[in-house]
C-alpha positions in Angstrom: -55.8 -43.5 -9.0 -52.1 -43.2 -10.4 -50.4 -40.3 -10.3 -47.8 -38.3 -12.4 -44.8 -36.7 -10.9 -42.9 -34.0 -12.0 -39.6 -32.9 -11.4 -38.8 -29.3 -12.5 -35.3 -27.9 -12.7 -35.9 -25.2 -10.7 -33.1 -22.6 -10.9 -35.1 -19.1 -9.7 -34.7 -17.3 -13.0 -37.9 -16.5 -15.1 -37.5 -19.5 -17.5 -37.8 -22.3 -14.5 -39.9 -20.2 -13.1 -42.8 -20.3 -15.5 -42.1 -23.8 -16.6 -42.9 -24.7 -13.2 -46.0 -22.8 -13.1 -47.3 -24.2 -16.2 -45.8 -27.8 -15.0 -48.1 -27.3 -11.7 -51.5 -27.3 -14.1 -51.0 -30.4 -15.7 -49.1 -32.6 -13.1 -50.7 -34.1 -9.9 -47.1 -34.2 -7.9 -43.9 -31.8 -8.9 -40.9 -31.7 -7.1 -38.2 -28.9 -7.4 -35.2 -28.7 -8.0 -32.3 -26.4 -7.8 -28.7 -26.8 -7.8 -25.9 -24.7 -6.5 -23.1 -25.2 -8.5 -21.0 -22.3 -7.3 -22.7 -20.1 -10.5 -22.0 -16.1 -10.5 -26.3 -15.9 -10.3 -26.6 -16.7 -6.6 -29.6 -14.5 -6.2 -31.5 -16.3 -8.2 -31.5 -19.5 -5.5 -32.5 -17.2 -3.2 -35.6 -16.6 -5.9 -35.9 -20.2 -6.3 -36.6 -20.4 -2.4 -39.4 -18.0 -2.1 -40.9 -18.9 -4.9 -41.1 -22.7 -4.1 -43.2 -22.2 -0.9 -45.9 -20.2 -2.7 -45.9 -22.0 -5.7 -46.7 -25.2 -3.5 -44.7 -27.5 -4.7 -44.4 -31.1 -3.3 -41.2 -31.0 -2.0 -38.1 -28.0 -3.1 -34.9 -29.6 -2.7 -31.4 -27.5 -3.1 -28.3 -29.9 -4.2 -24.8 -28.3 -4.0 -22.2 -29.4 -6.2 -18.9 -28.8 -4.9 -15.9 -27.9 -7.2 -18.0 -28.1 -10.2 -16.7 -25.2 -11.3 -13.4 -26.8 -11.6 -13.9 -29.1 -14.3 -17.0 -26.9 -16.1 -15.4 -23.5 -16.8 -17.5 -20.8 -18.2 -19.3 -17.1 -17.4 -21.8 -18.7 -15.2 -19.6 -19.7 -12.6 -16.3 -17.4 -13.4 -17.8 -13.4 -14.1 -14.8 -12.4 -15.2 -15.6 -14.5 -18.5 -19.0 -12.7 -19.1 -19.2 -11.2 -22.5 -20.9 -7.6 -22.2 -21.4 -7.5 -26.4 -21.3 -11.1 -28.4 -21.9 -11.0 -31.7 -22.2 -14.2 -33.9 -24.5 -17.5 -32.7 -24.5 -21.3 -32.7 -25.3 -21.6 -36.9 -22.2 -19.1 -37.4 -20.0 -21.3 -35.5 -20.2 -18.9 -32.5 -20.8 -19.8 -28.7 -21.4 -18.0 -25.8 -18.9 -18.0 -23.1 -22.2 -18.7 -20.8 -22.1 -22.1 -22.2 -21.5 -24.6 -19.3 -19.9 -27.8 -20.8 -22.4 -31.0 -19.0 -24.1 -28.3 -16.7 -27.9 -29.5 -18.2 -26.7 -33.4 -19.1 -25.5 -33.1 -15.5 -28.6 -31.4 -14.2 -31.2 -33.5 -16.2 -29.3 -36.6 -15.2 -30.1 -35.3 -10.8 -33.5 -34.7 -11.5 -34.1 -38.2 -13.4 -32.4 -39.9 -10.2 -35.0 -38.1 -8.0 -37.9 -39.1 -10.2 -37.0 -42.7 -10.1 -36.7 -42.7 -6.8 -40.1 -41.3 -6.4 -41.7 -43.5 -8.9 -40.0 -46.7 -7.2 -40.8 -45.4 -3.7 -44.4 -46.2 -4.7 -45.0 -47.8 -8.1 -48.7 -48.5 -7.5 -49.1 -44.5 -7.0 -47.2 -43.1 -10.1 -47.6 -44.3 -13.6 -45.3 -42.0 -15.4 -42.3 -39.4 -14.8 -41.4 -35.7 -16.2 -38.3 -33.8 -16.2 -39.0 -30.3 -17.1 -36.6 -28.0 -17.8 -36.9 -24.4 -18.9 -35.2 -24.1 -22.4 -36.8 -21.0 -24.6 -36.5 -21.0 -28.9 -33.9 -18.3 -28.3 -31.6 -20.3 -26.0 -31.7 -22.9 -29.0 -29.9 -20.2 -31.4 -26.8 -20.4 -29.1 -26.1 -23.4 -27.2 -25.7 -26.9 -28.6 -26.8 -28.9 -25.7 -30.7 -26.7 -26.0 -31.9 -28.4 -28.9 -35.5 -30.2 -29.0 -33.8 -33.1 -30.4 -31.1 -33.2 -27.7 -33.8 -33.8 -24.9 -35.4 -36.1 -27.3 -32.5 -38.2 -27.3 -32.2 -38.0 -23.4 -35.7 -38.8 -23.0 -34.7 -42.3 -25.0 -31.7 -42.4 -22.7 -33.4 -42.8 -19.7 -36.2 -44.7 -21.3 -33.7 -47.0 -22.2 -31.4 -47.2 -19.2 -33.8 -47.0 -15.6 -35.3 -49.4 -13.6 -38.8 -47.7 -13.6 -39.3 -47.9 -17.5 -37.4 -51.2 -18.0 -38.8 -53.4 -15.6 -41.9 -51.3 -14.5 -42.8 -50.5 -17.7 -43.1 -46.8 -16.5 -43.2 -43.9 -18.3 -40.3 -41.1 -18.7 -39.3 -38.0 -20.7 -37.6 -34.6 -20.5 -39.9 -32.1 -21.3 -39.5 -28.6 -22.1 -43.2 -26.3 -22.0 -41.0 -22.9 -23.0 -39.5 -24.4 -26.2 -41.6 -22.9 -29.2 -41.4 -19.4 -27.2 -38.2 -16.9 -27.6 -36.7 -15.2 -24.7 -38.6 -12.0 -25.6 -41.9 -13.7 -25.4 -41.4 -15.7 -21.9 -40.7 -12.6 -20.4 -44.2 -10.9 -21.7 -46.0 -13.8 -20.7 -43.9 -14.2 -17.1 -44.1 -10.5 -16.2 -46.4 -8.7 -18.4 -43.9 -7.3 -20.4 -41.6 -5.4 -17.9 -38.5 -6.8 -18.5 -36.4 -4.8 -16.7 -38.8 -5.5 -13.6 -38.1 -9.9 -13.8 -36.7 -10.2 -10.2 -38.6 -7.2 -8.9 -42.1 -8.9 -10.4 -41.5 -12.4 -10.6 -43.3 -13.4 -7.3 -46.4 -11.2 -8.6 -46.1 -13.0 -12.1 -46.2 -16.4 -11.0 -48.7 -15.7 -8.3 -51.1 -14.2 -11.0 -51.1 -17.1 -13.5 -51.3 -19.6 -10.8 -54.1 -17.8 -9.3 -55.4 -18.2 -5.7 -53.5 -20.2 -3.0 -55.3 -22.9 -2.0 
């Protein structure tokens, strides 16, 4: 019987978090993945951790990249850029200061290595690959680089470019479960609403749409 895996950009926060839930019910294998990248947000790898274990994921991998900061400058990895009231979005010409220039390319990129690898590590097992990643409707209003096109585009990308789809004849695409939904409504569905209580309720959210561990 051949198998799917799934690789999930994993970072701890509520977005990755339920993407990897809903990932869980439709893939036989999913890998996680999180990256520390030196961002201001360290407590939400320390999320990412905890969660992995109950949500029962094939393997939870953390990748460090080192001086990353140094060539991607922005208020998730220098706080004293955060912007406590933004006005303005992406269609008025506006960006947050949040934006990470090649954070997700960069990101999407690790987790398509580790899904190749997978795939080639037994090509009679797995018949396709997924990279999932956690973009909502509302990121989509502010950032460039969190456009449904954009990961269409990357999906052809790696189509186009590994060894598992070229040669194998494998199957490979970046998709993105929260996409449709805004901010707002990932955090009802997530944490029942409470969204002042995401870190204090996020093990209990995920543990009640995942249900009983096995």
């Amino acid at each position: 019987m051949t198998r799917s895996v799934c690789v999930c950009l994993f970072s701890g926060g509520i977005d990755s978090c339920l993407s990897a839930v809903l990932s869980k019910k439709e893939h036989s294998d999913i890998f996680l993945l999180s990256v520390n990248y030196g961002q201001v947000m360290q407590k939400e790898l320390a999320a990412a951790c905890e969660l992995a274990e109950y949500i029962g994921a094939k393997e939870h991998r953390t990748v460090q990249i080192v001086g990353f900061e140094e060539i991607s400058r922005s208020a998730r990895t220098h706080e004293a850029l955060i912007e406590r009231n933004r006005g303005g979005a992406l269609a008025d010409g506006q960006v947050p200061s949040a934006y990470p220039p090649g954070r997700d390319f960069t990101f999407l990129s690790m987790a398509g290595a580790w899904a190749e690898s997978v795939v080639l590590s037994d090509p009679e097992m797995y018949d396709q690959a997924s990279i999932v990643i956690g973009t909502n409707r509302t990121d989509g209003l502010d950032y460039p680089d969190c456009q449904k096109r954009v990961y269409e585009l990357f999906s052809n990308m790696l189509t186009e470019s590994l060894k598992m789809s070229k040669v194998l004849g494998k199957r490979i695409s970046v998709d993105t479960p929260l996409i449709t939904l805004t901010k707002q409504e990932v955090v009802a569905l997530g944490t029942d609403g409470n969204e002042h209580a995401v870190y204090a309720t996020r093990v209990e959210s995920v543990i009640g749409l995942l249900g009983p561990a096995d």
